[in-house]
N, C-alpha and C positions, 0 to 999 in steps of 0.2 A: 089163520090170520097172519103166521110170522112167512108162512110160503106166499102169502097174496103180495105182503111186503116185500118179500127178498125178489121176488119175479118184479115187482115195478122199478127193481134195479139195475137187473140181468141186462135188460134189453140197452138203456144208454150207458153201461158198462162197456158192453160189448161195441157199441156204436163210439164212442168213447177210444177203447183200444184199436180200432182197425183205423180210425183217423192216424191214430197216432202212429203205427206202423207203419201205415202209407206214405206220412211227414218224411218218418226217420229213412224210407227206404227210398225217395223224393231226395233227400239231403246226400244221404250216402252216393245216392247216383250225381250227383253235382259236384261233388269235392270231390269224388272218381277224375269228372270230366278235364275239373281245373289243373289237378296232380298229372293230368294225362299231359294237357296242355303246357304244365311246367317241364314234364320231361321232354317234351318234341322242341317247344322253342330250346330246352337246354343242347339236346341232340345239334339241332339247326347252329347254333353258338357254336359246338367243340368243332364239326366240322366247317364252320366259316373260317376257326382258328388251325385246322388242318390248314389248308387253302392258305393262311398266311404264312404258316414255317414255312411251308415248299416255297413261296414268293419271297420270302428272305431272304433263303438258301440261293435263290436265282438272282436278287437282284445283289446279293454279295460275290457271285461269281462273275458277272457281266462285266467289269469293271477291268479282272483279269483277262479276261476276252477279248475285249476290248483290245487293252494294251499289248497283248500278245498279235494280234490282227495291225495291230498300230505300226509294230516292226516293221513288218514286211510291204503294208498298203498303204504308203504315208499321201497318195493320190486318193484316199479311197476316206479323206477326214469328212466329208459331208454325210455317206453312212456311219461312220464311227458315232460323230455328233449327234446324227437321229436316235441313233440306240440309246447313248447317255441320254438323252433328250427323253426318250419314252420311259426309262428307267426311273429320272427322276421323278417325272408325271405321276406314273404310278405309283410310286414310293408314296408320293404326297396325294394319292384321290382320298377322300371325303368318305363317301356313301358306297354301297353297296357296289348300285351303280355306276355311279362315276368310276370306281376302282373295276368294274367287271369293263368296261368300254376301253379304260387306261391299260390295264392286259390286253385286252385283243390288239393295242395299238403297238403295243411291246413286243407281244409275238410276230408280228410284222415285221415290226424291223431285226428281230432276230434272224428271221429266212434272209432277210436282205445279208446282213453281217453273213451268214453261211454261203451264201450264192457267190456274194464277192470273194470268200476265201476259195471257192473253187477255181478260180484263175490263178492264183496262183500256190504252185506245185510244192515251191520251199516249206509254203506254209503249212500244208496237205499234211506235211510228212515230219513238222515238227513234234515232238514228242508234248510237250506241253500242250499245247495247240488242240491235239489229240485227246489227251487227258481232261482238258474243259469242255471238249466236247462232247467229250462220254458223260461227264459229271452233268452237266445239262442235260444232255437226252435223256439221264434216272431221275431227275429232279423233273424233266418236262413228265412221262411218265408217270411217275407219284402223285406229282399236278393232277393230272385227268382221272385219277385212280379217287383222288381229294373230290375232285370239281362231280365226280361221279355220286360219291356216298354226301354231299351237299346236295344234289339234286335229289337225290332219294329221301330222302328226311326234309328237303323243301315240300316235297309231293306228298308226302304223307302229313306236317301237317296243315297246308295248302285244303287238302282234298277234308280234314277235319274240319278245318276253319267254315266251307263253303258245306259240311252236310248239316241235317238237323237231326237231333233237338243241340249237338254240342256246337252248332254257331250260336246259340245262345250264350252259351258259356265265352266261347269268342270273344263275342260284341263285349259282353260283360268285364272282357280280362284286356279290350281294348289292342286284341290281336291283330295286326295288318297283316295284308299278305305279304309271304317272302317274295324276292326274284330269284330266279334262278340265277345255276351260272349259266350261260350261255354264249356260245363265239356268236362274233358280227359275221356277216356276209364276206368284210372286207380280209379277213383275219384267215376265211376259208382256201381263199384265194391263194394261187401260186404266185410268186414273184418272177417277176419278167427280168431280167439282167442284162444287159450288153454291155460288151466294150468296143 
């Protein structure tokens, strides 16, 4: 009698635990998802904050650049102007985007400011001169090296957000997609110069 009783237990006992297992190993896989999810968008974060030092670091140099360029090409104030001019822009974009478009418009007129210093030779050879342009080119450098491990951690998780079952978790955690960084078309471009 007490085994006819204890077997009419076994069975939704059993049935009982393996839901529950299921639940727990259902939940475990979803706070996985979410925990994954906090580290990528935190990932995506430090390196958008890489991406700004190096933008600091440049647009605190520019200014010297500038005025060093200013010496010598006092004909040459309408690209001086353009570069402050794109400096500030981007100092001040907004968004992701807006500040990725305001770089490529910076870089721009940075090639202009280098083309015009190639006419002239005094400038070439100043020692200063020299020195900010080294110090830019390790900062342009570091930049792409930045803009590179931001891309990489954009794609990874970009490529989470759009698979399943973890776009679920996504939608749930109200993830958008990043943008990348990306140069413009216009940005790729050589700069034409005459005088």
């Amino acid at each position: 009698m007490f085994a006819l009783l204890l077997a009419g237990w076994v069975v939704p006992v059993i049935v009982v635990a393996v839901v529950l297992i299921v639940i727990i190993i259902f939940v475990a896989v979803l706070v996985g998802m979410y925990n994954k999810f906090v580290r990528m968008r935190n990932s995506c974060e430090e390196a958008w904050a890489t991406i700004d030092v190096y933008l600091k670091k440049r647009f605190d140099l520019i200014p010297n650049l500038v005025e060093t360029v200013k010496g010598y090409a006092k004909h040459e104030s309408g690209t001086l102007e353009a570069v402050i001019a794109a400096r500030n822009t981007a100092m001040n974009a907004g968004n992701a985007k807006d500040r990725i478009a305001a770089e490529n418009a910076l870089s721009g007129t940075l090639k202009t400011l280098f083309a015009v210093s190639e006419a002239y030779p005094d400038l070439k050879a100043n020692t200063n001169f020299m020195d900010l342009q080294n110090q830019l080119k390790i900062i342009e450098s570091d930049l792409a090296e930045a803009r590179k491990y931001y891309n990489a951690n954009v794609k990874v998780i970009n490529t989470a957000m759009q698979t399943f079952p973890s776009s679920i978790v996504a939608r749930f955690m109200k993830l958008e997609k990043f943008e990348y960084y990306e140069i413009e078309e216009e940005a790729r471009q050589n700069v034409k110069v005459s005088f």
